[in-house]
TORKOL-4160 file (C-alpha; in steps of 0.2 Angstrom, whole numbers, padded with zeros to 4 digits, m for minus):
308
<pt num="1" X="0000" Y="0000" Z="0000"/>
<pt num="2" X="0003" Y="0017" Z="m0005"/>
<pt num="3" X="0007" Y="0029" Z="0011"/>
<pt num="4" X="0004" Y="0047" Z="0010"/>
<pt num="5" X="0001" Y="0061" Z="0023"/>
<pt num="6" X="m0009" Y="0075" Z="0020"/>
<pt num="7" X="m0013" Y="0087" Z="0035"/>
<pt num="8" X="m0027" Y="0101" Z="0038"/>
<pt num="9" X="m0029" Y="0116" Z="0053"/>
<pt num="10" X="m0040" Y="0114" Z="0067"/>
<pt num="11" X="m0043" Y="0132" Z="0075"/>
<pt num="12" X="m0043" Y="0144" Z="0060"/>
<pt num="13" X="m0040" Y="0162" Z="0067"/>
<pt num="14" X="m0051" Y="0175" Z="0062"/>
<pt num="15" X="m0051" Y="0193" Z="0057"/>
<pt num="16" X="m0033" Y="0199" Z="0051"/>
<pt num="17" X="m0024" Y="0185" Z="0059"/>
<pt num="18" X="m0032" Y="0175" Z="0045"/>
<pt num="19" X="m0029" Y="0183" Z="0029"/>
<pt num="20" X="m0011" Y="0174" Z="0029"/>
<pt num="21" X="m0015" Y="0158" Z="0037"/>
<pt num="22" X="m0020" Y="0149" Z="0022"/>
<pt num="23" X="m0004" Y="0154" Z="0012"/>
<pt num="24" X="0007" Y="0150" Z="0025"/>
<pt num="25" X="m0002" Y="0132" Z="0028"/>
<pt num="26" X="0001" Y="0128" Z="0010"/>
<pt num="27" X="0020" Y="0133" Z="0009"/>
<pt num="28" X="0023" Y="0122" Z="0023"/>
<pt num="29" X="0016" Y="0109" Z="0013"/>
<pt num="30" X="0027" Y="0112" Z="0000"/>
<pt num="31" X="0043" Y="0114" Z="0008"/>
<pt num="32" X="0040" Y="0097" Z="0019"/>
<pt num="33" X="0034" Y="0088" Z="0006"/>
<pt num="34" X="0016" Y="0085" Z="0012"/>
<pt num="35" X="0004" Y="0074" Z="0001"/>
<pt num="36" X="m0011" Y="0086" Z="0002"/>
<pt num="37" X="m0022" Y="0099" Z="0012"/>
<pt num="38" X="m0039" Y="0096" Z="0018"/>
<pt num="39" X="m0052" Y="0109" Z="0024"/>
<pt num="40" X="m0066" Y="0105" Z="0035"/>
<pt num="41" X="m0085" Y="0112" Z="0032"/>
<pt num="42" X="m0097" Y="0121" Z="0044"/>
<pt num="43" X="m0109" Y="0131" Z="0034"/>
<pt num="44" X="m0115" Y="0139" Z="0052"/>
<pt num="45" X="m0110" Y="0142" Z="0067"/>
<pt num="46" X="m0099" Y="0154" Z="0079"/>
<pt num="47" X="m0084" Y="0146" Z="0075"/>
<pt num="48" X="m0073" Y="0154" Z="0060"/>
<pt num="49" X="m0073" Y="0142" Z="0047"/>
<pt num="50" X="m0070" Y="0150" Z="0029"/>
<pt num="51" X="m0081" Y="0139" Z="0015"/>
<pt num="52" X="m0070" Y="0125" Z="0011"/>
<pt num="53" X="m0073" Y="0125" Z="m0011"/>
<pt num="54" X="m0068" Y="0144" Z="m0011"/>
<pt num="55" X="m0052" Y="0143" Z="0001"/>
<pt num="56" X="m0048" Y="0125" Z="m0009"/>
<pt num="57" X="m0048" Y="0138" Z="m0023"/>
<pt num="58" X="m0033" Y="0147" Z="m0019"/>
<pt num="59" X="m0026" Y="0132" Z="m0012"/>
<pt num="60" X="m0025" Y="0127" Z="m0031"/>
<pt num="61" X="m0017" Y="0145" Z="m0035"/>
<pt num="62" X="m0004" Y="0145" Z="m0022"/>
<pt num="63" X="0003" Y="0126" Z="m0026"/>
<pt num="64" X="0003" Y="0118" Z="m0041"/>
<pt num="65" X="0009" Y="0103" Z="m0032"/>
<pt num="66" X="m0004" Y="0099" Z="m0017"/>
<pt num="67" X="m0017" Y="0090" Z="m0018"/>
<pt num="68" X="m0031" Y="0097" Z="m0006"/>
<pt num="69" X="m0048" Y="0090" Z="m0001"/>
<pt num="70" X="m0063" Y="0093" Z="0010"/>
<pt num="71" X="m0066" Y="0083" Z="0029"/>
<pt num="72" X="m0078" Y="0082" Z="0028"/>
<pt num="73" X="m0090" Y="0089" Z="0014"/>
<pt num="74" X="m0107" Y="0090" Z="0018"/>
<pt num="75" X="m0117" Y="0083" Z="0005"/>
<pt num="76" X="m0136" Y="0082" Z="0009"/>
<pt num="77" X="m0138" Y="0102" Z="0010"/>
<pt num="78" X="m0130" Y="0106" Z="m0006"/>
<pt num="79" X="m0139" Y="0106" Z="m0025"/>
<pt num="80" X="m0131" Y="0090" Z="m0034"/>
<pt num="81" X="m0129" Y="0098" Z="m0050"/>
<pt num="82" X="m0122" Y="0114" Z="m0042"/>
<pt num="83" X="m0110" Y="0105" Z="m0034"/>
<pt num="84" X="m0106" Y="0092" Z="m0046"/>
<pt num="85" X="m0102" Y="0108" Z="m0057"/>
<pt num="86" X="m0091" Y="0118" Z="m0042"/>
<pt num="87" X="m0081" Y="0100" Z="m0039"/>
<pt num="88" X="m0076" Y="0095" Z="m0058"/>
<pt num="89" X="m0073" Y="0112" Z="m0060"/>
<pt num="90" X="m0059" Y="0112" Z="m0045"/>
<pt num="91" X="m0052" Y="0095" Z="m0053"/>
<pt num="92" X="m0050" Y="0103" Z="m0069"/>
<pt num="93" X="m0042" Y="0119" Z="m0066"/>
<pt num="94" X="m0029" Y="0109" Z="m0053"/>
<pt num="95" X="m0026" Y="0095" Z="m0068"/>
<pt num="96" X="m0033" Y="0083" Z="m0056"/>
<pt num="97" X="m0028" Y="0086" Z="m0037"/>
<pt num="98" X="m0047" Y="0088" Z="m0029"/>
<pt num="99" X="m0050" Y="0073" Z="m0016"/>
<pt num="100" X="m0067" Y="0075" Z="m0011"/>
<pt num="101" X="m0073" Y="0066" Z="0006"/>
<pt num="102" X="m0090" Y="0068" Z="0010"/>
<pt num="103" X="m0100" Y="0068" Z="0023"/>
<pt num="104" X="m0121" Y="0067" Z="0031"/>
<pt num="105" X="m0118" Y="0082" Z="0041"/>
<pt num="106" X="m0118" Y="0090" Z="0059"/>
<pt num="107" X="m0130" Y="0084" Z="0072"/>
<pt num="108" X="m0135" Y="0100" Z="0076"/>
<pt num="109" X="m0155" Y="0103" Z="0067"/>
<pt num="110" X="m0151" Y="0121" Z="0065"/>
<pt num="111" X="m0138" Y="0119" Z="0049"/>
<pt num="112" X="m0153" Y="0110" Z="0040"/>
<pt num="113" X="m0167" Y="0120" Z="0043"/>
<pt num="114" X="m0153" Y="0134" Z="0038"/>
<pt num="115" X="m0152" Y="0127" Z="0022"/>
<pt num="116" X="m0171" Y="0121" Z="0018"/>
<pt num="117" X="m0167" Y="0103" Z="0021"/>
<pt num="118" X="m0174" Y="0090" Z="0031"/>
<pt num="119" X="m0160" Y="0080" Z="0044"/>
<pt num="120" X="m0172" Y="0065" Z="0045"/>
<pt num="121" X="m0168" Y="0064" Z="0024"/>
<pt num="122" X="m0151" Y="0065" Z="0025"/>
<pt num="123" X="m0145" Y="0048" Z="0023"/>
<pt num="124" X="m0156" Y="0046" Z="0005"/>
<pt num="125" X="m0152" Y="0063" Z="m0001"/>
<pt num="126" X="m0134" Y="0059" Z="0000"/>
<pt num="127" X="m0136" Y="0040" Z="m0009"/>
<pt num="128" X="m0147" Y="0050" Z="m0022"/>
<pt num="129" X="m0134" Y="0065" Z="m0024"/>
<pt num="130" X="m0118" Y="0052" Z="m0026"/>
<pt num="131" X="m0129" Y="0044" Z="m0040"/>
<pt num="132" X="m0133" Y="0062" Z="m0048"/>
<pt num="133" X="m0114" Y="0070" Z="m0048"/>
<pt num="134" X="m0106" Y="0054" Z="m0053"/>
<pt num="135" X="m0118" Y="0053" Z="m0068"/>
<pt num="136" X="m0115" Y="0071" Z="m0070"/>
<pt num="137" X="m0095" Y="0069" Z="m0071"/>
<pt num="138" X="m0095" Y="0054" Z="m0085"/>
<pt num="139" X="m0113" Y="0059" Z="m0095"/>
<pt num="140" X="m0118" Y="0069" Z="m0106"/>
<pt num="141" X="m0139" Y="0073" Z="m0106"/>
<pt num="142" X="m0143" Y="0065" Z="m0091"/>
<pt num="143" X="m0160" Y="0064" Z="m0085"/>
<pt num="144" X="m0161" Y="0057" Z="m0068"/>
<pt num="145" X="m0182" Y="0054" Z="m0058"/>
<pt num="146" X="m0179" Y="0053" Z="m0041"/>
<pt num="147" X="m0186" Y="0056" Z="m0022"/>
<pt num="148" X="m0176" Y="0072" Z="m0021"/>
<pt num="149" X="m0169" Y="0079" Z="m0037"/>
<pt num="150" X="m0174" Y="0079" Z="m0057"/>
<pt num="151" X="m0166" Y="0083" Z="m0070"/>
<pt num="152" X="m0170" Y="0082" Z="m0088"/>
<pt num="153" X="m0156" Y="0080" Z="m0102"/>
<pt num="154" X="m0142" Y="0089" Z="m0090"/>
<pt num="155" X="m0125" Y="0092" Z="m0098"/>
<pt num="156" X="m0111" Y="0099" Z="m0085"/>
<pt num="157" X="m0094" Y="0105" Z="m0092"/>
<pt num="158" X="m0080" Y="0106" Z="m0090"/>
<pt num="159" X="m0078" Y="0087" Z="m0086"/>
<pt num="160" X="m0065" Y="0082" Z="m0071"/>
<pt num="161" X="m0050" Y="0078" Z="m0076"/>
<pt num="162" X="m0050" Y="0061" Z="m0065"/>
<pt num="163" X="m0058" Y="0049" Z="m0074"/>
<pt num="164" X="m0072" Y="0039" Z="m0075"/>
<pt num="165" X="m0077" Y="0051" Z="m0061"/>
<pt num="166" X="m0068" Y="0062" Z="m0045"/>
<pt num="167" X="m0065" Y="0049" Z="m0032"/>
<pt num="168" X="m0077" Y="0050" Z="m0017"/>
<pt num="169" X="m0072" Y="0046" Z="0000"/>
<pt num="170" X="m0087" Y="0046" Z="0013"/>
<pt num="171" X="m0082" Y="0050" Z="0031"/>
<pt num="172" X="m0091" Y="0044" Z="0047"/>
<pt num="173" X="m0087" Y="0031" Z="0061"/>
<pt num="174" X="m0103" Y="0022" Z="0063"/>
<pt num="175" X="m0109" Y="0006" Z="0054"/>
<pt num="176" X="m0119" Y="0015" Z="0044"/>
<pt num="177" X="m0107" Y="0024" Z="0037"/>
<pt num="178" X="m0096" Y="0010" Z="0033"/>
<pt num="179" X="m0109" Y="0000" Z="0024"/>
<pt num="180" X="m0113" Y="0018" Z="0015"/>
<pt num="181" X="m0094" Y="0018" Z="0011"/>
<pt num="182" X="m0094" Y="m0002" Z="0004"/>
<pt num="183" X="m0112" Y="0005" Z="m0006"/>
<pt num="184" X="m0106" Y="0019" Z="m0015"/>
<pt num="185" X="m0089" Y="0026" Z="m0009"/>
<pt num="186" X="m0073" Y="0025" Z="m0016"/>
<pt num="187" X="m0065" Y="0027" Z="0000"/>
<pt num="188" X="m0065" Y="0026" Z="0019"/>
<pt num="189" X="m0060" Y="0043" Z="0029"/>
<pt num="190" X="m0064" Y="0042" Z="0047"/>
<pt num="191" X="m0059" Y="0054" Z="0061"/>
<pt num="192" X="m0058" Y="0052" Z="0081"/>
<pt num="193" X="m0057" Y="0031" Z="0080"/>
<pt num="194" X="m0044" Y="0021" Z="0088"/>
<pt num="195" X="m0036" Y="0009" Z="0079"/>
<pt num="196" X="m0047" Y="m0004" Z="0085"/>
<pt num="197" X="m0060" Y="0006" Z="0077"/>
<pt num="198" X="m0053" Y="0008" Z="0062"/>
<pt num="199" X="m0047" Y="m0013" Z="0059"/>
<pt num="200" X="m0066" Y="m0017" Z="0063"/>
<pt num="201" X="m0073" Y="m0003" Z="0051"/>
<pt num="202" X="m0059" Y="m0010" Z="0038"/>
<pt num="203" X="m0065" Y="m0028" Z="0040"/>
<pt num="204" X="m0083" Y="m0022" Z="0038"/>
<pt num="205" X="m0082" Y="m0011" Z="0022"/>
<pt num="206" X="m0072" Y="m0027" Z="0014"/>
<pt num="207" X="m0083" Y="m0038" Z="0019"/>
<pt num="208" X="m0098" Y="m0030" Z="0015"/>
<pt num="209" X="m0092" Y="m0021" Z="m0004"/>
<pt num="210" X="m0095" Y="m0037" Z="m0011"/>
<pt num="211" X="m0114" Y="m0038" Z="m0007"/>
<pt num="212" X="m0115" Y="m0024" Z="m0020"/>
<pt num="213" X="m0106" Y="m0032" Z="m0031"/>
<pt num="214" X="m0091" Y="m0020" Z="m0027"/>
<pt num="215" X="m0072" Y="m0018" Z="m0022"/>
<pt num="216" X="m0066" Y="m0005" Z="m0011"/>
<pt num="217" X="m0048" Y="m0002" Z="m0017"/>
<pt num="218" X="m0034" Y="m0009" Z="0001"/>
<pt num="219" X="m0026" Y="0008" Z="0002"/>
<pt num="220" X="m0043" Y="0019" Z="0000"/>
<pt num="221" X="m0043" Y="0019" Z="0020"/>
<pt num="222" X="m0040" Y="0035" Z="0027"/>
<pt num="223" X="m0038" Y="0042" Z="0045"/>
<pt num="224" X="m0039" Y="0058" Z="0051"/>
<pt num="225" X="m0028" Y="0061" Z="0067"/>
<pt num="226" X="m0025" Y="0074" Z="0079"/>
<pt num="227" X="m0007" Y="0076" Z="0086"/>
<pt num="228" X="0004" Y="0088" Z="0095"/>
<pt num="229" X="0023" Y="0084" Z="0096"/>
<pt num="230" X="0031" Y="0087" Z="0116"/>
<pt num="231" X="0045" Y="0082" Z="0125"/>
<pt num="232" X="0031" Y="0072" Z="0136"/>
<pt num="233" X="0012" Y="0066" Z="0134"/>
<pt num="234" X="0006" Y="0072" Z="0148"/>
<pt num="235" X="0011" Y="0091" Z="0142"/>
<pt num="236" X="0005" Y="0087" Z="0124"/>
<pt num="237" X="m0011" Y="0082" Z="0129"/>
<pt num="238" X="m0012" Y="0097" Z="0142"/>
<pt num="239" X="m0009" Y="0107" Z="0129"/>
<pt num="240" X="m0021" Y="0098" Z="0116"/>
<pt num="241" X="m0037" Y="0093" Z="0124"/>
<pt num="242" X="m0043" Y="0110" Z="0123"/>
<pt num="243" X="m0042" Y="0109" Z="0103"/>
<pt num="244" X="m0051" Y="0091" Z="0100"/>
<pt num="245" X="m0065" Y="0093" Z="0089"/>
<pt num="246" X="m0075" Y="0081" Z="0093"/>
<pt num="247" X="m0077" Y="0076" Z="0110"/>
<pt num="248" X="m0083" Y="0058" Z="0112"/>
<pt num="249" X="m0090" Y="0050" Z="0131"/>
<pt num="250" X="m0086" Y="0033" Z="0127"/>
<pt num="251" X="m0070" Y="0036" Z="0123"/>
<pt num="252" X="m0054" Y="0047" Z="0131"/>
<pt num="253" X="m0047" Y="0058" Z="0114"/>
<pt num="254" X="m0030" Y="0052" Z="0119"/>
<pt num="255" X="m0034" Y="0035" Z="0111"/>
<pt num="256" X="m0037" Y="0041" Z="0095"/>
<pt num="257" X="m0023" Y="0054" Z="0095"/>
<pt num="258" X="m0006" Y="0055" Z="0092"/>
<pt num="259" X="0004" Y="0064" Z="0107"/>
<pt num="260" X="0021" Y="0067" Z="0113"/>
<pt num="261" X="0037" Y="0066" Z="0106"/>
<pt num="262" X="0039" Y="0065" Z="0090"/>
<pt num="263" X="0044" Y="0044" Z="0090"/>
<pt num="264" X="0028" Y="0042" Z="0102"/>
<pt num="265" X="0018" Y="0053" Z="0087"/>
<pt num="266" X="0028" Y="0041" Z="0071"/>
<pt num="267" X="0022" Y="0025" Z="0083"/>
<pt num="268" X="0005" Y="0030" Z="0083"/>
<pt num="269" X="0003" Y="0032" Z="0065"/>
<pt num="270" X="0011" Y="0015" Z="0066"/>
<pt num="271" X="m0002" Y="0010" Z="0074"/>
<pt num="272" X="m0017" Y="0015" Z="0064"/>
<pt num="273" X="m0005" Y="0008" Z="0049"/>
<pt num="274" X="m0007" Y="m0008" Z="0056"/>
<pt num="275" X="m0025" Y="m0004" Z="0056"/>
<pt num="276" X="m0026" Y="m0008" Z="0038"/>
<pt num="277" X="m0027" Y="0015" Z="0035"/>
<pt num="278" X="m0012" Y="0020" Z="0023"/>
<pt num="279" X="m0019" Y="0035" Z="0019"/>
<pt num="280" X="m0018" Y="0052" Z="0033"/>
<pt num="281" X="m0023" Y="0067" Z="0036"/>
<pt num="282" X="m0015" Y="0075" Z="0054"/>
<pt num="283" X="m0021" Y="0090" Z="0062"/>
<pt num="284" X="m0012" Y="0099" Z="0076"/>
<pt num="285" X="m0021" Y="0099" Z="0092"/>
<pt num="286" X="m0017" Y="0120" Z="0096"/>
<pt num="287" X="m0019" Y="0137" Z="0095"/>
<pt num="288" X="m0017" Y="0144" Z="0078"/>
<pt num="289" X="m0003" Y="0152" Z="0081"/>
<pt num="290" X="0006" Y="0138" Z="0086"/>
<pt num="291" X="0001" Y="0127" Z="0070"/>
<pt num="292" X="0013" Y="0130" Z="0056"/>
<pt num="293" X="0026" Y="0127" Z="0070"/>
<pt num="294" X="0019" Y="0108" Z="0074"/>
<pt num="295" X="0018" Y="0104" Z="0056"/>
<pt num="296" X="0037" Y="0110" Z="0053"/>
<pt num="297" X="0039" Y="0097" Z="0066"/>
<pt num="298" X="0029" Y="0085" Z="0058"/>
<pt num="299" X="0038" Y="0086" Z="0045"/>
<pt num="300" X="0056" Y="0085" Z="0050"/>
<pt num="301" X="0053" Y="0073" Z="0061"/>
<pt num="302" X="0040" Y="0060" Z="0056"/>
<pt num="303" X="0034" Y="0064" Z="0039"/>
<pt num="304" X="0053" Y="0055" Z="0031"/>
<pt num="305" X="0049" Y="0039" Z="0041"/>
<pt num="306" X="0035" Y="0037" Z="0032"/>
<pt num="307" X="0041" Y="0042" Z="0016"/>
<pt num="308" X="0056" Y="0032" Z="0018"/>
């Protein structure tokens, strides 16, 4: 299996402290070497979170070697067509670089209602809307009757310049999601699991692909991990547990992170290597200002083993 290391922000810093950010984010990539970038989505909410296609955009200007993608994108509260249109038209104009991973969405009622769309529907609306883009992305004149969306001799250009279609990875850690992923994804890309988590989801999606007369690719498992580099754990998670994204009950985010020195961090992503995941995306566990910084260290000091 192919390993490759892509990283993304957590805290993004607003107002002016943020006009610089993303540029500085993506010549770190460059200059360590990274795989790709990835940007997360929150259409609402108090937290500044710039739109993910439009910041993706100048990602694409800045480097003409990273590939970038969205963790996770959420489908069911965006048009199909419009977005089958806004993604082939990023893969085209970066000569194919867009990894897309999508997602159902945030838990909280009021980003659907926001956006005119029921959260009970979400599950069928993003079945239905991977059907309509990938159609989209390989057709020309497609007419497509469904429970959600129709569309009568529909013709989007420019094509992607991945072919057939734009891979799609589906994010989420539940069953569902999974089976979702052995349905109609391309690819697994799952965030706060252990390892553990990752091996049972693994065995799952290959086990049940072939029920839909399917074949996930080995090396289309992906793991998002946070991680702060530190002479000890105890201060990296000290300094880290006010950053984790998504807090779980069942589980303490130390088992699904990577934290302390940096051959603590490079066993970790062992680890989840073990797991059957070859594919990463790391995001410091900081402030802001503090983030360039970790991935410098990230990169001088694990990203070689891996790309040893």
């Amino acid at each position: 299996m192919s390993i490759r290391i892509g990283y993304m922000p957590g805290a993004f810093p607003d107002g002016d402290e943020g006009l610089g950010f993303l540029r500085d984010l993506v010549s770190v990539g460059d200059e360590f070497g990274y795989d790709s970038i990835w940007l997360s989505d929150r259409v609402v909410g108090e937290r500044f979170s710039p739109e993910p296609l439009i910041a993706l955009s100048m990602v694409a200007a800045y480097s003409d070697k990273l590939k970038f993608g969205t963790s996770v994108l959420q489908l069911p509260i965006r048009n199909p067509v419009v977005l089958a249109k806004e993604l082939a038209t990023l893969d085209y104009l970066s000569n194919g670089r867009f990894l897309p991973a999508i997602g159902l969405g945030q838990e909280d009622p009021r980003e659907y209602e926001a956006c005119g769309v029921s959260k009970a529907d979400r599950g069928r609306r993003t079945d239905e809307a991977m059907t309509v883009m990938r159609r989209l992305w390989s057709e020309d004149s497609v007419t497509h009757e469904g429970e959600f969306y129709t569309l009568h001799d529909v013709t989007v250009e420019p094509k992607p310049v991945q072919e057939p279609s734009i891979p799609v990875w589906i994010g989420g850690r539940s069953p569902a999601a999974q089976r979702r992923v052995a349905r109609i994804g391309d690819g697994w890309l799952v965030s706060s699991a252990t390892p553990d988590e990752v091996q049972e989801g693994v065995d799952l999606i290959f086990s049940t692909a072939p029920e839909h007369g399917r074949s996930i690719d080995d090396d289309h498992i992906g793991a998002l991990v946070g991680y702060f580099i530190a002479p000890t754990v105890e201060e990296a998670e000290a300094t880290a547990e006010p950053y984790v994204t998504r807090v779980r009950e069942d589980s303490h985010f130390r088992r699904y992170s990577a934290l302390g020195t940096a051959q603590q961090v490079q066993g970790r992503i062992q680890d989840f290597l073990d797991a059957g995941a070859s594919k990463f995306v790391v995001r410091p566990m900081c402030h802001p200002k503090d983030t360039v910084g970790q991935l410098r260290l990230f990169g001088e000091l694990v990203l070689p083993h891996f790309h040893a």
